[in-house]
KOLFI-242907 format. One record per atom (N, C-alpha, C): residue number from 1; residue in three letters; atom name; x, y, z. Coordinates in steps of 0.2 Angstrom, whole numbers, plus 2048, in hexadecimal, padded with zeros to 3 digits. Example, Ala and Ser with C-alpha at 12.3 -4.5 7.8 and 13.67 -1.06 7.14 Angstrom:
REM KOLFI-242907
+-----+------+------+-----+-----+-----+
!  nr ! rest ! atom !  xx !  yy !  zz !
+-----+------+------+-----+-----+-----+
!   1 !  ALA !    N ! 842 ! 7E4 ! 827 !
!   1 !  ALA !   CA ! 83E ! 7EA ! 827 !
!   1 !  ALA !    C ! 842 ! 7F0 ! 827 !
!   2 !  SER !    N ! 840 ! 7F5 ! 823 !
!   2 !  SER !   CA ! 844 ! 7FB ! 824 !
!   2 !  SER !    C ! 840 ! 800 ! 827 !
+-----+------+------+-----+-----+-----+
***
This chain:
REM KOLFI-242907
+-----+------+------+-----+-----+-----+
!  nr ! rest ! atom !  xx !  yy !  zz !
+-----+------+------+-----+-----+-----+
!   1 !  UNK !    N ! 872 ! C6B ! 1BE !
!   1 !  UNK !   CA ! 870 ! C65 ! 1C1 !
!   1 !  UNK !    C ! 86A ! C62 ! 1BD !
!   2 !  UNK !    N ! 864 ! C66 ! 1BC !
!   2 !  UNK !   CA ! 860 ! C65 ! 1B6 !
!   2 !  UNK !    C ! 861 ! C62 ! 1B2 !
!   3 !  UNK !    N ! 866 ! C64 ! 1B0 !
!   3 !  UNK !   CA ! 86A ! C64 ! 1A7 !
!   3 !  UNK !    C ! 86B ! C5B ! 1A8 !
!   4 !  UNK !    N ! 86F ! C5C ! 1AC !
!   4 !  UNK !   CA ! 870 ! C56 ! 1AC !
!   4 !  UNK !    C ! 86A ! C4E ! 1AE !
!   5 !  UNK !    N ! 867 ! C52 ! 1B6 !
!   5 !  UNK !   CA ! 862 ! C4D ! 1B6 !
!   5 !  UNK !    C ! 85D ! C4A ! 1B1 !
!   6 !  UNK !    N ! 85A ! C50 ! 1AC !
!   6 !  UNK !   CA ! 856 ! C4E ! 1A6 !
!   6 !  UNK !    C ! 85B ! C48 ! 19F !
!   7 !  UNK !    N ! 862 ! C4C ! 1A2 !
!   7 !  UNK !   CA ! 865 ! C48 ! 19B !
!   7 !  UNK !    C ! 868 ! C40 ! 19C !
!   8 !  UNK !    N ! 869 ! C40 ! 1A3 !
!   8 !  UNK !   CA ! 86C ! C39 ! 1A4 !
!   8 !  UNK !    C ! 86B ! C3A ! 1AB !
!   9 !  UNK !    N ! 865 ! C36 ! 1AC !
!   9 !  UNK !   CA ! 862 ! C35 ! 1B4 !
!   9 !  UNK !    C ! 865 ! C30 ! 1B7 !
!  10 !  UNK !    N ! 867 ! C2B ! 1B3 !
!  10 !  UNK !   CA ! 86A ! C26 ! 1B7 !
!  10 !  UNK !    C ! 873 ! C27 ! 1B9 !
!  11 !  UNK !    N ! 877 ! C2C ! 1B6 !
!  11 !  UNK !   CA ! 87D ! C2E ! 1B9 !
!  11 !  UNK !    C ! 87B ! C34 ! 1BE !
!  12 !  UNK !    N ! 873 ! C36 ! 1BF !
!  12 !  UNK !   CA ! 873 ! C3B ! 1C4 !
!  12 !  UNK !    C ! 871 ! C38 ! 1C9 !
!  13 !  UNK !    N ! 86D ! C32 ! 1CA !
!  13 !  UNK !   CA ! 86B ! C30 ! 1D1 !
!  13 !  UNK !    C ! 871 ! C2D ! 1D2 !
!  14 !  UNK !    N ! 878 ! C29 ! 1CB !
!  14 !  UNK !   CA ! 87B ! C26 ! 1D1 !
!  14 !  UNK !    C ! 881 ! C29 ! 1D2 !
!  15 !  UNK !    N ! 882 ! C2F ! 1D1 !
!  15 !  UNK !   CA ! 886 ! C34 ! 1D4 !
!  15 !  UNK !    C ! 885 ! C39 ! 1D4 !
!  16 !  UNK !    N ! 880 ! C3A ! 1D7 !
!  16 !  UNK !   CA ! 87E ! C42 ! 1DA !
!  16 !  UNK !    C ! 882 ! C46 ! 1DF !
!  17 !  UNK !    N ! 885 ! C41 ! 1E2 !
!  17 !  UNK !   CA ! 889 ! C44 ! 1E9 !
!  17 !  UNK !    C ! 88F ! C46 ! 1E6 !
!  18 !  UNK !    N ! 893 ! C43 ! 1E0 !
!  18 !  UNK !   CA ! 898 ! C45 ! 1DD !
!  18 !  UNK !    C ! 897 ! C4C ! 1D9 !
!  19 !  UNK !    N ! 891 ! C4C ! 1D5 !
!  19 !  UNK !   CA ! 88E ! C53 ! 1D2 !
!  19 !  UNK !    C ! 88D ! C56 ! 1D6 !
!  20 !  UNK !    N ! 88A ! C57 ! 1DA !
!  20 !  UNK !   CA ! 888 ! C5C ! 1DE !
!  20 !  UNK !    C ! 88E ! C5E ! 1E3 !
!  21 !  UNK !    N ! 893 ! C59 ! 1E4 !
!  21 !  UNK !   CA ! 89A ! C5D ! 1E9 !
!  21 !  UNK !    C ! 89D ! C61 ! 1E3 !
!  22 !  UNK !    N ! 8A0 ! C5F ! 1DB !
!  22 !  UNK !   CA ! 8A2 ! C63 ! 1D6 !
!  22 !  UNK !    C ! 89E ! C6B ! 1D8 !
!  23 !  UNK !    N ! 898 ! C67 ! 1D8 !
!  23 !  UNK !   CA ! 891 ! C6C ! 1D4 !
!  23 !  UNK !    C ! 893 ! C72 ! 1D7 !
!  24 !  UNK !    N ! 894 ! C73 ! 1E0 !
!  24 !  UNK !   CA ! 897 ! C77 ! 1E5 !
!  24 !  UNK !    C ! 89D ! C79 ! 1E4 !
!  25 !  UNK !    N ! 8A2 ! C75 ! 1E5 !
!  25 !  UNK !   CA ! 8AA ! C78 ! 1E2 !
!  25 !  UNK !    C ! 8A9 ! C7B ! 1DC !
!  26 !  UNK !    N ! 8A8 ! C7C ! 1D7 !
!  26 !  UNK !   CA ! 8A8 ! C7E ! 1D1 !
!  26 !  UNK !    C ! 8A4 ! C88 ! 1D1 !
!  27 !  UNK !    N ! 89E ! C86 ! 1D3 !
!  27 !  UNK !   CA ! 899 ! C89 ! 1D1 !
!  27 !  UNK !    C ! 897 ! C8B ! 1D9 !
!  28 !  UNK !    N ! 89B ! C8E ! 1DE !
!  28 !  UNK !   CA ! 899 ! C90 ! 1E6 !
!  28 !  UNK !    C ! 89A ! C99 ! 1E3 !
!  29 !  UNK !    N ! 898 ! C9B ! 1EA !
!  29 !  UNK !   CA ! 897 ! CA2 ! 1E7 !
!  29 !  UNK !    C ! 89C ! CA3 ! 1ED !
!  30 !  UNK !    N ! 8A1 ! CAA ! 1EA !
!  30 !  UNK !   CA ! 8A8 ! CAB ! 1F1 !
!  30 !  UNK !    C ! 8A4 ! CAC ! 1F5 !
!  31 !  UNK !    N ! 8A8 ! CAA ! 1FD !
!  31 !  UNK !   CA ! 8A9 ! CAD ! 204 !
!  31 !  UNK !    C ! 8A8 ! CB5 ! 201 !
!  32 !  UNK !    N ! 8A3 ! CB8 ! 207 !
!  32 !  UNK !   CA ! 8A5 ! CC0 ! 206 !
!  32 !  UNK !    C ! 8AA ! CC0 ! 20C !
!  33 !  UNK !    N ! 8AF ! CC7 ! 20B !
!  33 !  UNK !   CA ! 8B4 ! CC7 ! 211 !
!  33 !  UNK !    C ! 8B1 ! CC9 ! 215 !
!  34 !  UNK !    N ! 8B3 ! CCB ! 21B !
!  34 !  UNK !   CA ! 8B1 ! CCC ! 220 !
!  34 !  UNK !    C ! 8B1 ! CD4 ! 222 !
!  35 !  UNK !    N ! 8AE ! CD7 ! 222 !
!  35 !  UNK !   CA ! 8AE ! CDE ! 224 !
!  35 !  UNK !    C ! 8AA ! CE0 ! 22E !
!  36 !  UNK !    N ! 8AF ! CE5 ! 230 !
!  36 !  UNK !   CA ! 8AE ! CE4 ! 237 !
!  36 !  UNK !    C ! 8A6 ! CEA ! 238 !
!  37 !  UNK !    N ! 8A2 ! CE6 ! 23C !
!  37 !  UNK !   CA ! 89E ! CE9 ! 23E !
!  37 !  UNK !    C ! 89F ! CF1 ! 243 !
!  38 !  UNK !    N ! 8A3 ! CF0 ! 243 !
!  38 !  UNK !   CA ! 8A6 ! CFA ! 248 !
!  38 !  UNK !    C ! 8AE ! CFB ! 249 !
!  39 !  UNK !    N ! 8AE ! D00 ! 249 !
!  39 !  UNK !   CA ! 8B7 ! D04 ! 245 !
!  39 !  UNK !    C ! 8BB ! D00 ! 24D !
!  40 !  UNK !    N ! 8C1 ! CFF ! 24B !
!  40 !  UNK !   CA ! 8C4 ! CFC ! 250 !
!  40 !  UNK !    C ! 8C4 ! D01 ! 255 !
!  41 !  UNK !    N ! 8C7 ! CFF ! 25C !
!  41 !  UNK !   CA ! 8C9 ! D02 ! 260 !
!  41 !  UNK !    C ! 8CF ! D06 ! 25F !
!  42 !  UNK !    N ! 8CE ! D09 ! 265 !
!  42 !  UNK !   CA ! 8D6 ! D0D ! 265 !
!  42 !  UNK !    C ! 8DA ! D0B ! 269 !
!  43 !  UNK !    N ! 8D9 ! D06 ! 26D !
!  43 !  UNK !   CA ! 8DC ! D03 ! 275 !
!  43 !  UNK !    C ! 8DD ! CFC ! 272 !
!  44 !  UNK !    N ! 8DF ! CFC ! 26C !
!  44 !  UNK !   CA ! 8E3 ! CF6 ! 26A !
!  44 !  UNK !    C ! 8EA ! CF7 ! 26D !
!  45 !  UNK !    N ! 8ED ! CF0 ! 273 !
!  45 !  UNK !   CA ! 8F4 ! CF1 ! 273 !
!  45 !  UNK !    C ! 8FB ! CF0 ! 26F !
!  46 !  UNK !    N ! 8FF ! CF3 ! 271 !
!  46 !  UNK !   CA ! 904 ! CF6 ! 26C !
!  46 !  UNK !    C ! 905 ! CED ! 269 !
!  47 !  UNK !    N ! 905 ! CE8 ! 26E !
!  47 !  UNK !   CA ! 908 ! CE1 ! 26E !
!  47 !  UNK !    C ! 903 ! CDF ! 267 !
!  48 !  UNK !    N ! 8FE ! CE0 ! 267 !
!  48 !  UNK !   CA ! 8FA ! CDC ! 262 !
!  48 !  UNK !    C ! 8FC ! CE1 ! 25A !
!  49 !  UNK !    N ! 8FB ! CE9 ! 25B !
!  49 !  UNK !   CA ! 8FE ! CEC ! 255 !
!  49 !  UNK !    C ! 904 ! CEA ! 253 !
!  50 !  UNK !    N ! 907 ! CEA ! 258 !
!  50 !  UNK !   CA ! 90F ! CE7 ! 254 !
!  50 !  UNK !    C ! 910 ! CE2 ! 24F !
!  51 !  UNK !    N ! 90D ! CDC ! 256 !
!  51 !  UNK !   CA ! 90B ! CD5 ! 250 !
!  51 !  UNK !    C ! 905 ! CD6 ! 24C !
!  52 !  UNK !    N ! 902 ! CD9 ! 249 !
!  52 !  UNK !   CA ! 8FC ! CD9 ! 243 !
!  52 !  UNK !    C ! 901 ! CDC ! 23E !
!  53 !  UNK !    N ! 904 ! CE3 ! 23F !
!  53 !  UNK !   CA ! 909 ! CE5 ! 23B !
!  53 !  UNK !    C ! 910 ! CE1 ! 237 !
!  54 !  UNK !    N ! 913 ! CDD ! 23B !
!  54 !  UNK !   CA ! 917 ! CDA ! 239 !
!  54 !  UNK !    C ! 914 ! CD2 ! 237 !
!  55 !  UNK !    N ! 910 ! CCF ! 239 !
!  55 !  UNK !   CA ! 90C ! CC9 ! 235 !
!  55 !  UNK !    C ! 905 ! CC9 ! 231 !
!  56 !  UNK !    N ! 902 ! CCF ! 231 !
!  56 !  UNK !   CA ! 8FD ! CCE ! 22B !
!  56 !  UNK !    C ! 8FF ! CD3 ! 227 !
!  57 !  UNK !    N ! 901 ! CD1 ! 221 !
!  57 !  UNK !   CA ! 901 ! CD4 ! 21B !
!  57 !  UNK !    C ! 904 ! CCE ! 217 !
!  58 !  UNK !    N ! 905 ! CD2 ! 210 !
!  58 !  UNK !   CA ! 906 ! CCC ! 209 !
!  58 !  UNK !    C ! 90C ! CC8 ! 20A !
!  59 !  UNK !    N ! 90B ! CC0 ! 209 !
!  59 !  UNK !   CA ! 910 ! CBB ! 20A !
!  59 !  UNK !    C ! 915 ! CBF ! 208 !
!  60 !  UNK !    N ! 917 ! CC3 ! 204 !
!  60 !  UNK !   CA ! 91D ! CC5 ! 201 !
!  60 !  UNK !    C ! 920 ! CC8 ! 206 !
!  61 !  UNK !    N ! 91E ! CCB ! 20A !
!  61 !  UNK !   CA ! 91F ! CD2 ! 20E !
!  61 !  UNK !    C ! 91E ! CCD ! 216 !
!  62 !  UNK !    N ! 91C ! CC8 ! 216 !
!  62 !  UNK !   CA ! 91D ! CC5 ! 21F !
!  62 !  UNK !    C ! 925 ! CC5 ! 21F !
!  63 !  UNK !    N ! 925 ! CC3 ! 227 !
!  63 !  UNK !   CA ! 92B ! CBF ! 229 !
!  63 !  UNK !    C ! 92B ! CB6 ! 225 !
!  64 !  UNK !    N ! 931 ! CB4 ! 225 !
!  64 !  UNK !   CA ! 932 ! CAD ! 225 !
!  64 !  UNK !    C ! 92F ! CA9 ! 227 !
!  65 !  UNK !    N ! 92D ! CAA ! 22F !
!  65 !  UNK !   CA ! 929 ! CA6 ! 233 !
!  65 !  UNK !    C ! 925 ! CAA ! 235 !
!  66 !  UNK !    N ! 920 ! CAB ! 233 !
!  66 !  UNK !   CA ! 91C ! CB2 ! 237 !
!  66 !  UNK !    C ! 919 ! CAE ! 23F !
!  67 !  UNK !    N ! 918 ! CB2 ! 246 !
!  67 !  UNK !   CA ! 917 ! CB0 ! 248 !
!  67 !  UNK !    C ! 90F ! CB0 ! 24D !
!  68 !  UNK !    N ! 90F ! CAD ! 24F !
!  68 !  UNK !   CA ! 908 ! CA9 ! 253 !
!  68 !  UNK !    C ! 904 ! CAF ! 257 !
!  69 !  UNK !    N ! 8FF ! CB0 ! 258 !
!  69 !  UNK !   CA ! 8FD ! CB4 ! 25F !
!  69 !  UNK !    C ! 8F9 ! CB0 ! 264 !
!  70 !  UNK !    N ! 8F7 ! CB0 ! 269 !
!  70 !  UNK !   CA ! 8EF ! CAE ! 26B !
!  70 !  UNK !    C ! 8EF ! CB4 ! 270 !
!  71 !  UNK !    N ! 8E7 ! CB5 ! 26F !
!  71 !  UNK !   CA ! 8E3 ! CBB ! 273 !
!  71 !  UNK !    C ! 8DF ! CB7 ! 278 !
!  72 !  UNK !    N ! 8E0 ! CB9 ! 27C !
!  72 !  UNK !   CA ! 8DE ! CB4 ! 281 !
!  72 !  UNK !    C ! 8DA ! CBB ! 287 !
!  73 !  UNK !    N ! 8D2 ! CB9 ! 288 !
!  73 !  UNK !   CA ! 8D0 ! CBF ! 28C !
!  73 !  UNK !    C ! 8C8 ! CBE ! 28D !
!  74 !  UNK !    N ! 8C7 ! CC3 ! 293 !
!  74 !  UNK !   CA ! 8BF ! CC2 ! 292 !
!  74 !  UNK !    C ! 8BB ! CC2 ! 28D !
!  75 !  UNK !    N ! 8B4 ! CC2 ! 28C !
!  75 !  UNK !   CA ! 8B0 ! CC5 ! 286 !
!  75 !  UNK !    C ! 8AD ! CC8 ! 287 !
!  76 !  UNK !    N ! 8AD ! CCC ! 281 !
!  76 !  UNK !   CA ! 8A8 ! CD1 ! 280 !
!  76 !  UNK !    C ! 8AE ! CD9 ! 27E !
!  77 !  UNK !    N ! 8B4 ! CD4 ! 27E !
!  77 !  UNK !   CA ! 8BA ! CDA ! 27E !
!  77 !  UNK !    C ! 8BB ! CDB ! 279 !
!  78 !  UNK !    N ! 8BC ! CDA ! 272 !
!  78 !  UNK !   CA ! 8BB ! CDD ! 26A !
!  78 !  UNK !    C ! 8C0 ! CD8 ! 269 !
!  79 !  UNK !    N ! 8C4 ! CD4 ! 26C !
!  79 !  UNK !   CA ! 8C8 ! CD0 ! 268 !
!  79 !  UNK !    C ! 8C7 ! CCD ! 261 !
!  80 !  UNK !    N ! 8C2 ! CC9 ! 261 !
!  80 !  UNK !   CA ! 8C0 ! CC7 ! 25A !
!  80 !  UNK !    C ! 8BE ! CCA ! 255 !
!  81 !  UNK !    N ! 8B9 ! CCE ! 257 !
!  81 !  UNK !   CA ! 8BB ! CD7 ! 251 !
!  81 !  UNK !    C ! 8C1 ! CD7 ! 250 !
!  82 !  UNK !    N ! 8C5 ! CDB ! 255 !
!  82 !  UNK !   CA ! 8CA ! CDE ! 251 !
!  82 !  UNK !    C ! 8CF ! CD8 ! 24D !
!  83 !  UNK !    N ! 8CF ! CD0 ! 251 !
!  83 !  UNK !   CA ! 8D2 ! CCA ! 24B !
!  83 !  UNK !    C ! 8CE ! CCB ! 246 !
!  84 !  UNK !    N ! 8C9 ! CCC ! 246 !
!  84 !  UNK !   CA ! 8C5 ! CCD ! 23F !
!  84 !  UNK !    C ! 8C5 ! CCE ! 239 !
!  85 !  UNK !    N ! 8C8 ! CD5 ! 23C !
!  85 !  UNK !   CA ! 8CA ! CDC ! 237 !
!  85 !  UNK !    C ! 8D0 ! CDD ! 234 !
!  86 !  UNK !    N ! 8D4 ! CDA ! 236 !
!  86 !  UNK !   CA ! 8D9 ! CDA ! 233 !
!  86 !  UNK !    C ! 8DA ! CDA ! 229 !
!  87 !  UNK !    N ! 8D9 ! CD2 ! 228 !
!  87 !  UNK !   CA ! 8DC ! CD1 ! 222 !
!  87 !  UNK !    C ! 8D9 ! CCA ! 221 !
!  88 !  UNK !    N ! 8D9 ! CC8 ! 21B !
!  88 !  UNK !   CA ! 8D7 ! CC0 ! 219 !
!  88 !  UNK !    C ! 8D9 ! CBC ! 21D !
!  89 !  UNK !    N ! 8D4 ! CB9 ! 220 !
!  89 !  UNK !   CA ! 8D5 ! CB4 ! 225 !
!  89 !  UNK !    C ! 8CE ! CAE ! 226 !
!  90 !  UNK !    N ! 8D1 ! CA9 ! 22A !
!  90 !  UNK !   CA ! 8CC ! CA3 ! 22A !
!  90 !  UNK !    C ! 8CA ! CA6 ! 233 !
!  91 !  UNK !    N ! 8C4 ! CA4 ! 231 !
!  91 !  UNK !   CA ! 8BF ! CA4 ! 239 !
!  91 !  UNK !    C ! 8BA ! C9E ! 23B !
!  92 !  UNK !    N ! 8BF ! C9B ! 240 !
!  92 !  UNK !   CA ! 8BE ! C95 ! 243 !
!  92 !  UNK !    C ! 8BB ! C95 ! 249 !
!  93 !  UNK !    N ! 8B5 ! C95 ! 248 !
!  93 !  UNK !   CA ! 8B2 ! C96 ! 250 !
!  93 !  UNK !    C ! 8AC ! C8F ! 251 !
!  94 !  UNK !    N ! 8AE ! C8D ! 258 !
!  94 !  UNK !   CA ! 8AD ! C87 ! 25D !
!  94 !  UNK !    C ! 8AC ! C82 ! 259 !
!  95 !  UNK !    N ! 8AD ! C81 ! 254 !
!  95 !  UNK !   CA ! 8B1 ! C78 ! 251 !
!  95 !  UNK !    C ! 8B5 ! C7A ! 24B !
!  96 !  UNK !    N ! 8B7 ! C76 ! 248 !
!  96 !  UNK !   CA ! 8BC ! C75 ! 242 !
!  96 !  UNK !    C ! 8B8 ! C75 ! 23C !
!  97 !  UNK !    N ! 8B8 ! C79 ! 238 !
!  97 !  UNK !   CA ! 8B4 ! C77 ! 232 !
!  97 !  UNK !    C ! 8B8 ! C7A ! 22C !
!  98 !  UNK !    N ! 8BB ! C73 ! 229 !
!  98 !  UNK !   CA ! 8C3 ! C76 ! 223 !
!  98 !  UNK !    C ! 8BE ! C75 ! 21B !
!  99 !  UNK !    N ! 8B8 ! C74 ! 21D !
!  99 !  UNK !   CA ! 8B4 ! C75 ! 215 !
!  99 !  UNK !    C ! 8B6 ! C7E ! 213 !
! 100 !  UNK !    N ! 8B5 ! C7B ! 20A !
! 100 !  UNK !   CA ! 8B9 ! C81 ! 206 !
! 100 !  UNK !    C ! 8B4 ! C86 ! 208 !
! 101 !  UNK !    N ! 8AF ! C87 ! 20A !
! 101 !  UNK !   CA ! 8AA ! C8D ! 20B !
! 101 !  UNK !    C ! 8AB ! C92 ! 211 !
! 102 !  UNK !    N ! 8B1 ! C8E ! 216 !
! 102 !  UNK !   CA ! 8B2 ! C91 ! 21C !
! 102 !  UNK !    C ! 8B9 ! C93 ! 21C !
! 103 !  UNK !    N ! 8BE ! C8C ! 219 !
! 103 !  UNK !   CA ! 8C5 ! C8F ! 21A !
! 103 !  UNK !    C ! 8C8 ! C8F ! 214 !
! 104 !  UNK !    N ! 8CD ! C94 ! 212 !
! 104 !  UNK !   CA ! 8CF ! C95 ! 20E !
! 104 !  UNK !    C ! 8D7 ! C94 ! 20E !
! 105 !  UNK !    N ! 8DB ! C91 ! 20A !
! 105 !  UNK !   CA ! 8E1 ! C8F ! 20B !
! 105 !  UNK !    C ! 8E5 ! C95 ! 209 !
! 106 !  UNK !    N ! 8E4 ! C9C ! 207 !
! 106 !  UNK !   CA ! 8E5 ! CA1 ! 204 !
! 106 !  UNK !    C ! 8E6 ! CA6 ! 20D !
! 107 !  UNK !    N ! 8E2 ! CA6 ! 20F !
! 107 !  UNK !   CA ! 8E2 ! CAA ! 215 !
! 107 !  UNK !    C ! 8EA ! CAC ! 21A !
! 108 !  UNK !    N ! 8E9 ! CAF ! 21C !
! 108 !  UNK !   CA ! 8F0 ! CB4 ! 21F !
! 108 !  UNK !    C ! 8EF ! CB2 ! 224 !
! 109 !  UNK !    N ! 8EB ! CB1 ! 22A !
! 109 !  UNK !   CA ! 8E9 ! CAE ! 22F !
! 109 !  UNK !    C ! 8E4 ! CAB ! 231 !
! 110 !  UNK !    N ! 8E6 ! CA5 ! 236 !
! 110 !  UNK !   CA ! 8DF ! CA2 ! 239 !
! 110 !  UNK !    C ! 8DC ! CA7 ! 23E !
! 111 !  UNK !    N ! 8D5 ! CA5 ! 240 !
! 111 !  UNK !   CA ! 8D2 ! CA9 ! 246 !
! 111 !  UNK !    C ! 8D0 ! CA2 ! 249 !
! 112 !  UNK !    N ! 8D3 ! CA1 ! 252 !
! 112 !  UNK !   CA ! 8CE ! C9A ! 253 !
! 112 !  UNK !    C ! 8CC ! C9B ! 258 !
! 113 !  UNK !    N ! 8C6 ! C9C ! 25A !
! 113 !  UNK !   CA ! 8C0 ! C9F ! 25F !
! 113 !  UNK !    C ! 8BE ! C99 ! 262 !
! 114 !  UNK !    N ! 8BE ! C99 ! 268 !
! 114 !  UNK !   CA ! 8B9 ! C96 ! 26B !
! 114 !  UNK !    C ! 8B8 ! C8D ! 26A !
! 115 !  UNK !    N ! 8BD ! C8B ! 269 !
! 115 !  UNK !   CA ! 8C0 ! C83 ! 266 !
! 115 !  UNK !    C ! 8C2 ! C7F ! 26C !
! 116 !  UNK !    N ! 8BF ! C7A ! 26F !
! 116 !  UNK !   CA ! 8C4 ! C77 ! 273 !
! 116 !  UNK !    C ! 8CA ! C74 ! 272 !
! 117 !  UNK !    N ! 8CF ! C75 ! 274 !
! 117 !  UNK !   CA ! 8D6 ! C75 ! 275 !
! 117 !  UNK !    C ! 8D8 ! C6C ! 272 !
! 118 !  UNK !    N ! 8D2 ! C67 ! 276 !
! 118 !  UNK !   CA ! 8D2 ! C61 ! 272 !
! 118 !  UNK !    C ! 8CF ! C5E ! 26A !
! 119 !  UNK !    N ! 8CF ! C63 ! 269 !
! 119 !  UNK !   CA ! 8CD ! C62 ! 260 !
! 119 !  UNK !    C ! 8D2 ! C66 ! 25D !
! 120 !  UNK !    N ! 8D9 ! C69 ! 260 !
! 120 !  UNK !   CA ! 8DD ! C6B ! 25A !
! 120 !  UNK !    C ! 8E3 ! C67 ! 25C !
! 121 !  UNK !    N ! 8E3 ! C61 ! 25B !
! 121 !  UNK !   CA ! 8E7 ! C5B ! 25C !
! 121 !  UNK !    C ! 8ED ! C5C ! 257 !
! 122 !  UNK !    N ! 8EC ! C60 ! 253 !
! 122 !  UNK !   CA ! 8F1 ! C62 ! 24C !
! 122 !  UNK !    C ! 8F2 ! C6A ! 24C !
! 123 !  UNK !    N ! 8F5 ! C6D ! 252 !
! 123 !  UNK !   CA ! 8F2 ! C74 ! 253 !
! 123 !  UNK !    C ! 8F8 ! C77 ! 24E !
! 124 !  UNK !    N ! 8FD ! C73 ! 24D !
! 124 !  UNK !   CA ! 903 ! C79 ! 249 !
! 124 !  UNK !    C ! 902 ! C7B ! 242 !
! 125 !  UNK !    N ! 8FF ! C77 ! 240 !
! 125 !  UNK !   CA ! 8FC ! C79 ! 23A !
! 125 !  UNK !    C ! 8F5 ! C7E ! 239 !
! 126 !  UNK !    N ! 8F2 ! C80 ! 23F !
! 126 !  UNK !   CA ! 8EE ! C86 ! 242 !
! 126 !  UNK !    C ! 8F2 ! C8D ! 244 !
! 127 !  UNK !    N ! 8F5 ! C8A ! 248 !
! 127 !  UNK !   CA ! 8F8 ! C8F ! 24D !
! 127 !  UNK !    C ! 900 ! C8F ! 24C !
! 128 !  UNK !    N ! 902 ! C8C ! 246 !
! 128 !  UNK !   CA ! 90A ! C8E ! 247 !
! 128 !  UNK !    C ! 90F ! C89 ! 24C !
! 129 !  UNK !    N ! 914 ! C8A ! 24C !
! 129 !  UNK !   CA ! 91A ! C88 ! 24F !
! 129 !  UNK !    C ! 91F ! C89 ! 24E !
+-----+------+------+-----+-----+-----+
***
């Protein structure tokens, strides 16, 4: 940004905003993955082993239409750890934020925490159908 500021100030004050969104796409440092702060449970039910088994792994290896969960429960129960742990995934918690630093078009599964129901007006492209 230097570089350029010293070399031609006048393309940088009038498009700095364009430099600088390149400047971040280009030159962002990865997402680290997600690694879970404590070993999963062992009182995961057979329902959710099943579906984890047969929809998270390599597109090659899904089903054709793989399909949907939602965990629905008190807190403080390990649900979202254990969604955590899984495998490459987007983690969406209490608003929508589709910038490339948080969501990945590459991921195996969404995670949607704590979002109100009224801001997924487009839920099948989250949640499937």
């Amino acid at each position: 940004m230097n570089t350029i500021k010293e070399g031609d100030p006048k393309s940088y004050c009038i498009y700095y905003d364009r430099i600088k969104c390149n400047a971040e796409k280009l030159y962002s440092t990865p997402t680290q993955e997600y690694t879970s702060p404590f070993p999963l449970a062992d009182n995961v039910p057979y329902e959710l082993l099943d579906w984890a088994n047969t929809n998270i792994k390599p597109i090659e290896s899904r089903p054709n239409r793989p399909m949907s969960i939602i965990v629905e429960g008190l807190s403080k129960l390990g649900k979202t750890i254990w969604d955590r742990s899984l495998d490459p995934h987007n983690y969406l918690c209490r608003h929508l934020d589709l910038n490339n630093k948080v969501y990945n078009n590459d991921a195996w599964y969404n995670i949607i925490d704590g979002i109100n129901p009224h801001y997924l007006k487009h839920y099948k492209e989250f949640i499937g159908a």
